[in-house]
N, CA, C and O atoms as a MOPAC input file, in Angstrom:
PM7 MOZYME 1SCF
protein

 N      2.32400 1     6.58900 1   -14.69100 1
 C      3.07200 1     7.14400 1   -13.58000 1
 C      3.53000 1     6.01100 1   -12.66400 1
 O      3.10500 1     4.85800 1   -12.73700 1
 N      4.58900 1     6.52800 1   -11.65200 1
 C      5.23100 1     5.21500 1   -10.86600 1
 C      4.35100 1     5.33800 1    -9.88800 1
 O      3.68400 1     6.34300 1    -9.64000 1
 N      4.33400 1     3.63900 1    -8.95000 1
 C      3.46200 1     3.61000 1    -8.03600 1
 C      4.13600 1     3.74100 1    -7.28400 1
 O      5.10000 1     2.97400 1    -7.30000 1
 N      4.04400 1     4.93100 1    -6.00500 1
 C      4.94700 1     5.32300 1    -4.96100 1
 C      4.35200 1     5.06100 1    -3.52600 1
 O      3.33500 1     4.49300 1    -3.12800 1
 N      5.28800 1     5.63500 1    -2.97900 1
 C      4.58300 1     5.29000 1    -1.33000 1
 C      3.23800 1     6.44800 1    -1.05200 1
 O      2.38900 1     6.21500 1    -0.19200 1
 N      3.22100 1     7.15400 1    -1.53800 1
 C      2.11300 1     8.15200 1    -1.59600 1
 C      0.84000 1     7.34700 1    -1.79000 1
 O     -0.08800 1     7.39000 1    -0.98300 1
 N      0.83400 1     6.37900 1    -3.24000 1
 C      0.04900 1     5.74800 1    -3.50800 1
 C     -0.80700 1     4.62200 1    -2.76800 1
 O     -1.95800 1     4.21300 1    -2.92400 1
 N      0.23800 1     4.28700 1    -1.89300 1
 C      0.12700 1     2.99700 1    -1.17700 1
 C     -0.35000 1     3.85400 1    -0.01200 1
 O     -1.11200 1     3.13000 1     0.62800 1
 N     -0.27800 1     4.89600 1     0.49800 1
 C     -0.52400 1     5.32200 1     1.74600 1
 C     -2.13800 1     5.66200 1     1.42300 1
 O     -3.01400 1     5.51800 1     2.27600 1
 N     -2.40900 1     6.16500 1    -0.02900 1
 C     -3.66600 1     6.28900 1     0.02800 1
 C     -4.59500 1     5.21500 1     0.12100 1
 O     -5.77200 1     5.23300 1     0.47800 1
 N     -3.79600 1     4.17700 1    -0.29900 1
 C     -4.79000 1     2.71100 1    -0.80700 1
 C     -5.03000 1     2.15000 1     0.70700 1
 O     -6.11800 1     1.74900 1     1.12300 1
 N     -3.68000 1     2.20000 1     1.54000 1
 C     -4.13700 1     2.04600 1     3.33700 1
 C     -5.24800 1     2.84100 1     3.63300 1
 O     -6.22000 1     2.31600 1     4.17500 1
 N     -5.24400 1     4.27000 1     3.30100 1
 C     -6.49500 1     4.81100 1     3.76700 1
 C     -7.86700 1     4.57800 1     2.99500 1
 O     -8.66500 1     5.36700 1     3.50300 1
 N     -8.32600 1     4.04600 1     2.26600 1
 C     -9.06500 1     3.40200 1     1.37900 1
 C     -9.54500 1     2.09700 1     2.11300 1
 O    -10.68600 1     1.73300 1     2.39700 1
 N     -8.04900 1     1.37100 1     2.38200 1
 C     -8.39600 1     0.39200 1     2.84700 1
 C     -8.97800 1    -0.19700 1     4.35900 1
 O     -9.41300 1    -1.31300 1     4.64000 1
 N     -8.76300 1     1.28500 1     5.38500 1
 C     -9.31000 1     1.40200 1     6.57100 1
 C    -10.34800 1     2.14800 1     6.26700 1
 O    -11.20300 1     1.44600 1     6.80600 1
 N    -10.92200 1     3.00800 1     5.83100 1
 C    -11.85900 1     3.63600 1     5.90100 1
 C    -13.37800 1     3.38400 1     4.74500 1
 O    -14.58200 1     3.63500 1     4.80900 1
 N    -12.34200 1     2.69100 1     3.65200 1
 C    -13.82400 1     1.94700 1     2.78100 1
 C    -14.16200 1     2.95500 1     1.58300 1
 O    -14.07100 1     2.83000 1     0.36200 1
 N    -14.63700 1     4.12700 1     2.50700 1
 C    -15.73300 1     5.21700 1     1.57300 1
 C    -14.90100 1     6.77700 1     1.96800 1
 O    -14.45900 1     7.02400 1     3.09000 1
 N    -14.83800 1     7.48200 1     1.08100 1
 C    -14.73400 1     8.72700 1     1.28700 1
 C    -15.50700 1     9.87500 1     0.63500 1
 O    -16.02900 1     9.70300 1    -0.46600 1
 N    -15.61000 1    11.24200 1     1.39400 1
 C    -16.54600 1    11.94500 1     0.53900 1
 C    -15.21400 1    12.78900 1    -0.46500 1
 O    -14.09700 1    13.05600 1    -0.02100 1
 N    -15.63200 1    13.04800 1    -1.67800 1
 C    -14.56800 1    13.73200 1    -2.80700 1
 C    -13.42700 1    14.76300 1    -1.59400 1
 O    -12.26800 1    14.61600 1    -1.20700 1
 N    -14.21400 1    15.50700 1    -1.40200 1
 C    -13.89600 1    16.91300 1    -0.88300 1
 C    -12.71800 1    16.21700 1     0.24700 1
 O    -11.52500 1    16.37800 1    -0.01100 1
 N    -13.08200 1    15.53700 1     1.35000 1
 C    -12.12600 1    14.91500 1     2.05300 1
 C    -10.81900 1    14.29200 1     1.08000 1
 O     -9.63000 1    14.60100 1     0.99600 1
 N    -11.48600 1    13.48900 1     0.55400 1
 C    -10.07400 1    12.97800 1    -0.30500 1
 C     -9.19800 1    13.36400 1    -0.75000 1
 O     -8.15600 1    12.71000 1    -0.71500 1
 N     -9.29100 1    14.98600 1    -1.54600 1
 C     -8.67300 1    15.81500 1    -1.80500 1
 C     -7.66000 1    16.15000 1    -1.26300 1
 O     -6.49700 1    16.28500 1    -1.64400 1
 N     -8.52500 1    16.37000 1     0.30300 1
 C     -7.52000 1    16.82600 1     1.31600 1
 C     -6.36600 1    15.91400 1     1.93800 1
 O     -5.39400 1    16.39100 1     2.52300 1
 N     -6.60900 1    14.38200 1     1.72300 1
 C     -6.18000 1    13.36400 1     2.26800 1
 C     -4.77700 1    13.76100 1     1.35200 1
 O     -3.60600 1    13.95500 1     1.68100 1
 N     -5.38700 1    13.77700 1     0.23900 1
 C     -4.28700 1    13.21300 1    -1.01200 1
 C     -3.25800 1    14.52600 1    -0.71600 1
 O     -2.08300 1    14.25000 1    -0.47300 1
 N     -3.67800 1    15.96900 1    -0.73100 1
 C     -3.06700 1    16.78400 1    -0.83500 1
 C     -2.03000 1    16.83700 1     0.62500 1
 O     -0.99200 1    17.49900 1     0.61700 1
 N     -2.37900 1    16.22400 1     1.57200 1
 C     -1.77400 1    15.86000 1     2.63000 1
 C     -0.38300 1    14.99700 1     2.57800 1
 O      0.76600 1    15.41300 1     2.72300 1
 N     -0.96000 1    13.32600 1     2.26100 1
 C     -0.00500 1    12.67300 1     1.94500 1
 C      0.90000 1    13.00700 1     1.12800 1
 O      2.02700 1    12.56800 1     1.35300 1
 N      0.70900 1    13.78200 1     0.07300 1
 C      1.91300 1    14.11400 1    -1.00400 1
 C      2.99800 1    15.08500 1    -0.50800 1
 O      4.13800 1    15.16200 1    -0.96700 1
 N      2.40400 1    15.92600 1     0.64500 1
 C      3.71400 1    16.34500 1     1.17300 1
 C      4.01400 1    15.59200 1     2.03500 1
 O      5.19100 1    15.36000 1     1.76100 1
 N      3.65800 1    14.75400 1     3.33900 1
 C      4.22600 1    14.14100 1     3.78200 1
 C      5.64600 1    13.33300 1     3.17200 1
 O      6.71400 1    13.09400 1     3.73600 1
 N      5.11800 1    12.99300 1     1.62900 1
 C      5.65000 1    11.94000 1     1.28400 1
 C      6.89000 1    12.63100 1     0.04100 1
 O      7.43400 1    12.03000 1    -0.88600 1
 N      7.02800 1    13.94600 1     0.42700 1
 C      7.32600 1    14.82800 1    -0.86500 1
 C      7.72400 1    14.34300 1    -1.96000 1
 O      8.82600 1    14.28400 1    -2.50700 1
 N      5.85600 1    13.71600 1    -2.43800 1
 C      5.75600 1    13.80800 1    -3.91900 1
 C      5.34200 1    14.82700 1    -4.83100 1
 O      4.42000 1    15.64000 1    -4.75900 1
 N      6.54400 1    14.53800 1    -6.03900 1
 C      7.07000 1    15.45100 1    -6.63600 1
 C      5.80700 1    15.16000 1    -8.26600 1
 O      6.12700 1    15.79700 1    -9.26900 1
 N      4.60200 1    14.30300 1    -8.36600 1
 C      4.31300 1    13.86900 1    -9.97500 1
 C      3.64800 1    15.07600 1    -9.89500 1
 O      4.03200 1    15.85300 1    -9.02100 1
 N      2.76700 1    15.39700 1   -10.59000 1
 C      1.87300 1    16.17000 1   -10.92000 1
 C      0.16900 1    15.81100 1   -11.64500 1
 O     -0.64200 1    16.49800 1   -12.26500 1
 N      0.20200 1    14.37900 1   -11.17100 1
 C     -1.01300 1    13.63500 1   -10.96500 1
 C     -2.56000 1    14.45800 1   -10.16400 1
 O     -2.76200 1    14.56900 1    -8.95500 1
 N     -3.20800 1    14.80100 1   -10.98200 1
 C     -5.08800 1    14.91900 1   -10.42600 1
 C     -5.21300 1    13.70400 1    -9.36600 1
 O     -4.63300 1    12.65900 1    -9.07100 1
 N     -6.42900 1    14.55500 1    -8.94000 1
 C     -6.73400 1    13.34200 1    -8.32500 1
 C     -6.86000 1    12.38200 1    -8.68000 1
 O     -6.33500 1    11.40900 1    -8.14000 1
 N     -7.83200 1    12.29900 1   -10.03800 1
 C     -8.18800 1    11.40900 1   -10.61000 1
 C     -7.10800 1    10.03500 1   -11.32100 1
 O     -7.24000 1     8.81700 1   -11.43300 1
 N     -5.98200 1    11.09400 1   -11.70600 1
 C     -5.28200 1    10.03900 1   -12.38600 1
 C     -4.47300 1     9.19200 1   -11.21900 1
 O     -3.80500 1     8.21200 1   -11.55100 1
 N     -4.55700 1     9.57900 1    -9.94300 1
 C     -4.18600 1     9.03300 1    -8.91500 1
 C     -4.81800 1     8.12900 1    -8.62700 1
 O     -4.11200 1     7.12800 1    -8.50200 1
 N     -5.90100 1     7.94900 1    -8.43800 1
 C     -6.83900 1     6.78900 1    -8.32100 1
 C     -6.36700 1     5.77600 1    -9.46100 1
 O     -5.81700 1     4.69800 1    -9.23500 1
 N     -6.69100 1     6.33400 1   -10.82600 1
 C     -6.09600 1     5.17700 1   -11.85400 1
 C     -4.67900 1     4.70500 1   -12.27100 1
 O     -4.37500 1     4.17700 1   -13.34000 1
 N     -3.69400 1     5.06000 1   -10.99900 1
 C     -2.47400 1     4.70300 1   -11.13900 1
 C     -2.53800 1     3.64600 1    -9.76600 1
 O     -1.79000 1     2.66900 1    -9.74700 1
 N     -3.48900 1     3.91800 1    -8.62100 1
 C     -3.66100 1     2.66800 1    -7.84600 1
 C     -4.55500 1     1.67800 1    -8.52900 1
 O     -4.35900 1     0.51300 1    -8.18400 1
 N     -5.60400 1     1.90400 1    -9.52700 1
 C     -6.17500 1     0.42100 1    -9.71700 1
 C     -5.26200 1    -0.08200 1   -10.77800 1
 O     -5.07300 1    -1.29700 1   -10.84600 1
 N     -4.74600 1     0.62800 1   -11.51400 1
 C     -3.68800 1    -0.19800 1   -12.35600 1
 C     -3.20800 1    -1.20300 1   -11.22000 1
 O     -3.84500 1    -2.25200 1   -11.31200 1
 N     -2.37600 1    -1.21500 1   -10.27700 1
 C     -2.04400 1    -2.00600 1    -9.49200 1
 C     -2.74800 1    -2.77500 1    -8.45900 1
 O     -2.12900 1    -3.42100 1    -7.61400 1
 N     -4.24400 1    -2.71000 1    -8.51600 1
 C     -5.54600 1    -3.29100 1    -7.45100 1
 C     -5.79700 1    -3.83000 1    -8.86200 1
 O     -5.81500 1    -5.03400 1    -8.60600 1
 N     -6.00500 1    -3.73800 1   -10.20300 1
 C     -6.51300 1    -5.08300 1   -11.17900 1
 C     -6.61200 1    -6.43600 1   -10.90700 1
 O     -7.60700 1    -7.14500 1   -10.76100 1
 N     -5.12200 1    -6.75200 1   -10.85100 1
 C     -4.69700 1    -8.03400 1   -10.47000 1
 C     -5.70800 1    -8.83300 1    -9.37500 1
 O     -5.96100 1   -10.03300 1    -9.48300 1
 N     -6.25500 1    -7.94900 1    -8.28100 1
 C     -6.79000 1    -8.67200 1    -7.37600 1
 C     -8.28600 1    -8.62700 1    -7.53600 1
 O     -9.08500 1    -9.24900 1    -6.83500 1
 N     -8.53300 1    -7.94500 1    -8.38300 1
 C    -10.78100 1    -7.77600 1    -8.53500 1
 C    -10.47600 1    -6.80600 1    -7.48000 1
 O    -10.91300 1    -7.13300 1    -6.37700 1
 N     -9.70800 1    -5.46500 1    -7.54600 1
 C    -10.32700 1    -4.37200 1    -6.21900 1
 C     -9.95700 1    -2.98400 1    -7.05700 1
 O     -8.89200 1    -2.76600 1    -7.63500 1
 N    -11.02300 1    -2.16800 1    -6.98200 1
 C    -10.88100 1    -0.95200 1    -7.71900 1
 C    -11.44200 1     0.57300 1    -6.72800 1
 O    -12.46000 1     0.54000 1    -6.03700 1
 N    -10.91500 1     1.30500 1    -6.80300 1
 C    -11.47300 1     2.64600 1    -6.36600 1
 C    -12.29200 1     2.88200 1    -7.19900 1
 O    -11.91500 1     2.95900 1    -8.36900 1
 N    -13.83400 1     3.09600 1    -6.82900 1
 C    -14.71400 1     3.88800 1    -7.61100 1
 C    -15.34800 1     4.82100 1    -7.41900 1
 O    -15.19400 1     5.13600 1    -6.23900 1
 N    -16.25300 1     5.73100 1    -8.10000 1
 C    -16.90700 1     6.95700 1    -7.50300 1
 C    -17.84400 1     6.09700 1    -7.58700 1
 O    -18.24700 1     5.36600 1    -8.49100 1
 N    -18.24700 1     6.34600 1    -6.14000 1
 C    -20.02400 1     6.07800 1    -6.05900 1
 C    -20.84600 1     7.02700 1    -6.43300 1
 O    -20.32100 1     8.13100 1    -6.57600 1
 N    -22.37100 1     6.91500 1    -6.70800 1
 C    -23.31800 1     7.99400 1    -7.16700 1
 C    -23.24300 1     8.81800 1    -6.26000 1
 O    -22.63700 1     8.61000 1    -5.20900 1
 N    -23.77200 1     9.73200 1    -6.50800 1
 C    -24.08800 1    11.27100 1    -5.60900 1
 C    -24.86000 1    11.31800 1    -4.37600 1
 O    -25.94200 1    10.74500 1    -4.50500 1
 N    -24.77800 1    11.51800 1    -3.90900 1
 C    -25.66800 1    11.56200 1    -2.43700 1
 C    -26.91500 1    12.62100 1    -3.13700 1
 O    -26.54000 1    13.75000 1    -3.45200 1
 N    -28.33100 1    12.25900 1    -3.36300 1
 C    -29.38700 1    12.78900 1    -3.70600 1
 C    -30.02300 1    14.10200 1    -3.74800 1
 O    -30.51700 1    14.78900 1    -4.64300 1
 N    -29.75900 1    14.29700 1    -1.80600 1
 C    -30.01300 1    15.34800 1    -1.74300 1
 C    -28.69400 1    16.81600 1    -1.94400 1
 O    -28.77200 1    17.85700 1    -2.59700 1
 N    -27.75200 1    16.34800 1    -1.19600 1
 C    -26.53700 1    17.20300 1    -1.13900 1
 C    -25.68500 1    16.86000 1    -2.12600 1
 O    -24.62700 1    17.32600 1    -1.70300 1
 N    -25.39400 1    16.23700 1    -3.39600 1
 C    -25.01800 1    15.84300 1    -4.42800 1
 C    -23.47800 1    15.83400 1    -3.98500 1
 O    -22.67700 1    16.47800 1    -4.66300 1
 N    -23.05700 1    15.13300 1    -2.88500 1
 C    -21.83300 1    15.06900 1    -2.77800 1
 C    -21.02400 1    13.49400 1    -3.82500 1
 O    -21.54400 1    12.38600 1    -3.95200 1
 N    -20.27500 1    13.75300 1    -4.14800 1
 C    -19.31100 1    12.30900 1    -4.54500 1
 C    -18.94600 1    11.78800 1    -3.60000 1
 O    -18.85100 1    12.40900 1    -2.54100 1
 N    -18.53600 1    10.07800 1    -3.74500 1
 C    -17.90200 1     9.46800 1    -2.68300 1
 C    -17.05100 1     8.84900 1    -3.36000 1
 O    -17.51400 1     8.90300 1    -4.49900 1
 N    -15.95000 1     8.20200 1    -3.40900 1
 C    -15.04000 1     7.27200 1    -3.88200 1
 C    -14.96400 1     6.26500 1    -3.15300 1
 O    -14.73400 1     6.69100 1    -2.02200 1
 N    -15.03000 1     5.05600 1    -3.13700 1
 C    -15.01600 1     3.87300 1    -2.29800 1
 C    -14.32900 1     2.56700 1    -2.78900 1
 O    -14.59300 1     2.32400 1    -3.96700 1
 N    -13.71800 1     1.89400 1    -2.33500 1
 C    -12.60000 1     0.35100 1    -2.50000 1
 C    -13.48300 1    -0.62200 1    -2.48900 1
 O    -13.91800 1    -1.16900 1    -1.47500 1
 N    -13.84800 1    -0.92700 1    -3.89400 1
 C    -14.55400 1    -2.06700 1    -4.16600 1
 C    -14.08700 1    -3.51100 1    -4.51500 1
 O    -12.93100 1    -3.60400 1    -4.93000 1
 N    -14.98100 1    -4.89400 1    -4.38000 1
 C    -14.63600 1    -5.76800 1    -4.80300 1
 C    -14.96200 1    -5.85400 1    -6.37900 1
 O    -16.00000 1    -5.40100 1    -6.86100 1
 N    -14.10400 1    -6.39400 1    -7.00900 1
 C    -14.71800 1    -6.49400 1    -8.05100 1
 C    -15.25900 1    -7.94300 1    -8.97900 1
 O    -15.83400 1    -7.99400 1   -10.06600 1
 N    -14.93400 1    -8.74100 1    -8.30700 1
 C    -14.68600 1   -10.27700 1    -8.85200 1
 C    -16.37500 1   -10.77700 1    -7.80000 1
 O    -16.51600 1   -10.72700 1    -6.57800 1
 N    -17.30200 1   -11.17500 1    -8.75900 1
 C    -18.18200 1   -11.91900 1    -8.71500 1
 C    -18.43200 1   -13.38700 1    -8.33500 1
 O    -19.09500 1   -14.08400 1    -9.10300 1
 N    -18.08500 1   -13.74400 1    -7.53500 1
 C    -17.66200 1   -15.35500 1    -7.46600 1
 C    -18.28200 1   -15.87200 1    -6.08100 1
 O    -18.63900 1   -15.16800 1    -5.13600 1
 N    -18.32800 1   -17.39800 1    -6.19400 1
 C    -18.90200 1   -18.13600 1    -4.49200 1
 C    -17.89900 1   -17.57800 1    -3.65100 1
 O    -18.39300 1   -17.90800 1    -2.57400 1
 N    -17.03100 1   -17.07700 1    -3.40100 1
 C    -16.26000 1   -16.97200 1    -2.38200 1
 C    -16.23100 1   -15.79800 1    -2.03300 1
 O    -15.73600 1   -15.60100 1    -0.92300 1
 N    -16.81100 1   -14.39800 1    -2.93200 1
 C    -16.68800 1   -13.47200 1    -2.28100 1
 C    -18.30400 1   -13.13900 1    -2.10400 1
 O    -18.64500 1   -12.02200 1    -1.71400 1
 N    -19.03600 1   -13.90700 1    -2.33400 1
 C    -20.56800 1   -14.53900 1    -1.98600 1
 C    -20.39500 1   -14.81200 1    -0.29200 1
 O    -21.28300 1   -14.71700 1     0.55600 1
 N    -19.36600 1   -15.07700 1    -0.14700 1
 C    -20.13200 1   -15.68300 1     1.40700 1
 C    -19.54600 1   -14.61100 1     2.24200 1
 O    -19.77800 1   -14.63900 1     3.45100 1
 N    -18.98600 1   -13.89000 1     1.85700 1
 C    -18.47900 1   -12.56400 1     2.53500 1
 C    -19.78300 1   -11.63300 1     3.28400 1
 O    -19.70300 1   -10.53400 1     3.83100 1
 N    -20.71300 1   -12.31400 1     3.12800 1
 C    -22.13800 1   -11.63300 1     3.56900 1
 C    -22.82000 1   -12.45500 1     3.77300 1
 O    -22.65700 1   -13.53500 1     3.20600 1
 N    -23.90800 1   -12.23500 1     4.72200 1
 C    -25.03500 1   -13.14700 1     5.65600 1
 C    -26.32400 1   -12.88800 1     4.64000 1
 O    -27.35400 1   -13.53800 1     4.82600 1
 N    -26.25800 1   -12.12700 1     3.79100 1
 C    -27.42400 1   -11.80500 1     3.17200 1
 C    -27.27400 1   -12.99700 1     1.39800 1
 O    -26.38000 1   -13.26800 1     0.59600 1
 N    -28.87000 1   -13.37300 1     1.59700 1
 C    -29.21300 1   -13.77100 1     0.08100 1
 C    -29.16300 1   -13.29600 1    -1.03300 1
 O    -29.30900 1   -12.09500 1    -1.26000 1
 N    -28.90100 1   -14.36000 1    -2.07900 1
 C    -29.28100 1   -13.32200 1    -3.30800 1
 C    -30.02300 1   -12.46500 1    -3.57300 1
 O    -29.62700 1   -11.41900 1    -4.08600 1
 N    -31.21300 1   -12.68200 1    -3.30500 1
 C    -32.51000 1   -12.25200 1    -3.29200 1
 C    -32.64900 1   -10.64900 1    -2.83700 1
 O    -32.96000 1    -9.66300 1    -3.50400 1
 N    -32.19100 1   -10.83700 1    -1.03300 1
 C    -31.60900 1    -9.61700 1    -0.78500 1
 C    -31.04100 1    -9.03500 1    -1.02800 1
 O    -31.28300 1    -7.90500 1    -0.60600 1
 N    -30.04500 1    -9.16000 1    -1.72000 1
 C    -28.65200 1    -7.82600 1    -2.04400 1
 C    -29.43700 1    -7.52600 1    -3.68400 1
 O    -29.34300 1    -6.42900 1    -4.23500 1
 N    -30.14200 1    -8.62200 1    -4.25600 1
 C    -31.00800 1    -7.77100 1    -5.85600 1
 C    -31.78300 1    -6.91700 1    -5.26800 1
 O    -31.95600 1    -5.85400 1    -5.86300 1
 N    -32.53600 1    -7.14300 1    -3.81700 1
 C    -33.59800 1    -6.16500 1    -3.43200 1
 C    -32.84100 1    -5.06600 1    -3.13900 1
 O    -33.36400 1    -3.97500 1    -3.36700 1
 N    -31.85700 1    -5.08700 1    -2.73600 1
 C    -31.13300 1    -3.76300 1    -2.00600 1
 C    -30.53500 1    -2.96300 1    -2.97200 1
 O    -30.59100 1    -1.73800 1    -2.86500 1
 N    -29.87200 1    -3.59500 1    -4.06400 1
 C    -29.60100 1    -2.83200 1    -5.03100 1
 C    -30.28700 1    -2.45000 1    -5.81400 1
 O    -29.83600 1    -1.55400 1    -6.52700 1
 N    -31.77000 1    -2.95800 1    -6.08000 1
 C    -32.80500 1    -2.17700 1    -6.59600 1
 C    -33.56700 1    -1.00500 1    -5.60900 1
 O    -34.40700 1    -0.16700 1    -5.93900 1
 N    -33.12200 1    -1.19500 1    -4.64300 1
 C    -33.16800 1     0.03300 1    -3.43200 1
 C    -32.78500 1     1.35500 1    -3.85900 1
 O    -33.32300 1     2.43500 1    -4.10200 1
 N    -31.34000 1     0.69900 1    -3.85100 1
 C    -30.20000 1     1.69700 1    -3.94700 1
 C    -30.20500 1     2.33200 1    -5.85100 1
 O    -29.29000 1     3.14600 1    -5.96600 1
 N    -30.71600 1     2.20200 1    -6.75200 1
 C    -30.60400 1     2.29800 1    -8.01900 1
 C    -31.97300 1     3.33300 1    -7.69200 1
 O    -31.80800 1     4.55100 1    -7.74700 1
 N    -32.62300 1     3.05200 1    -7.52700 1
 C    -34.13300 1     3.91900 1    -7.16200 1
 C    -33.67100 1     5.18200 1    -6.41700 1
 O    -34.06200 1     6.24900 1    -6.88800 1
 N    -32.94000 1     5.21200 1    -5.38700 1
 C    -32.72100 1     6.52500 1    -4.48600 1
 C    -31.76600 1     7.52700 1    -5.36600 1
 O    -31.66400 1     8.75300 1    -5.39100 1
 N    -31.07900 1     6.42000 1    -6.10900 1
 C    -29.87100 1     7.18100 1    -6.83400 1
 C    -30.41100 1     7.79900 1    -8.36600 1
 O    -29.73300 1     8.54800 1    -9.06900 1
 N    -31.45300 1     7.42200 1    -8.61900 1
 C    -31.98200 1     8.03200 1    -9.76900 1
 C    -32.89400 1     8.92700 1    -9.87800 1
 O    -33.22400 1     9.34000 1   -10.99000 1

């Protein structure tokens, strides 16, 4: 599908807001597309994978995060994706720490 201004308006809101819960997004998306009277007939889903087609290039992807535990909600969130010293220093925290935290976070989520 073409990447339209619809697309880009979502990836701004992605890109100010970080995290969203499913259910909101929905509404976001179903919003912008009339604003923007788009005409595709794109899911949500394939909407998301018509913006990372175009976020590849940079290591940045929309993903679903795990479920929230108790209330099993979805979130979708604008990730980095490129592993490297430079997006290493993007944080005050150690290696050490972010393995502890994500073994945190892998534990709550399972």
């Amino acid at each position: 599908m073409a990447y339209t201004d619809t697309h880009r308006h979502v990836l701004q809101f992605f890109m100010k807001e970080g995290y969203v819960e499913k259910k909101r997004y929905n509404q976001i998306l179903s919003e912008y597309k009339k604003k923007h009277r788009y005409e595709g007939d794109e899911s949500g889903d394939q909407f998301i994978h018509t913006i990372n087609s175009n976020l590849e290039p940079l290591h940045l992807a929309i993903k679903v995060l795990p479920s929230h535990p108790r209330t099993k909600e979805t979130f979708f969130g604008l990730v980095n994706e490129k592993d490297d010293d430079i997006s290493k220093l993007a944080t005050t925290y150690t290696a050490h720490e972010i393995a502890f935290f994500k073994k945190i976070v892998s534990i709550i989520c399972t």
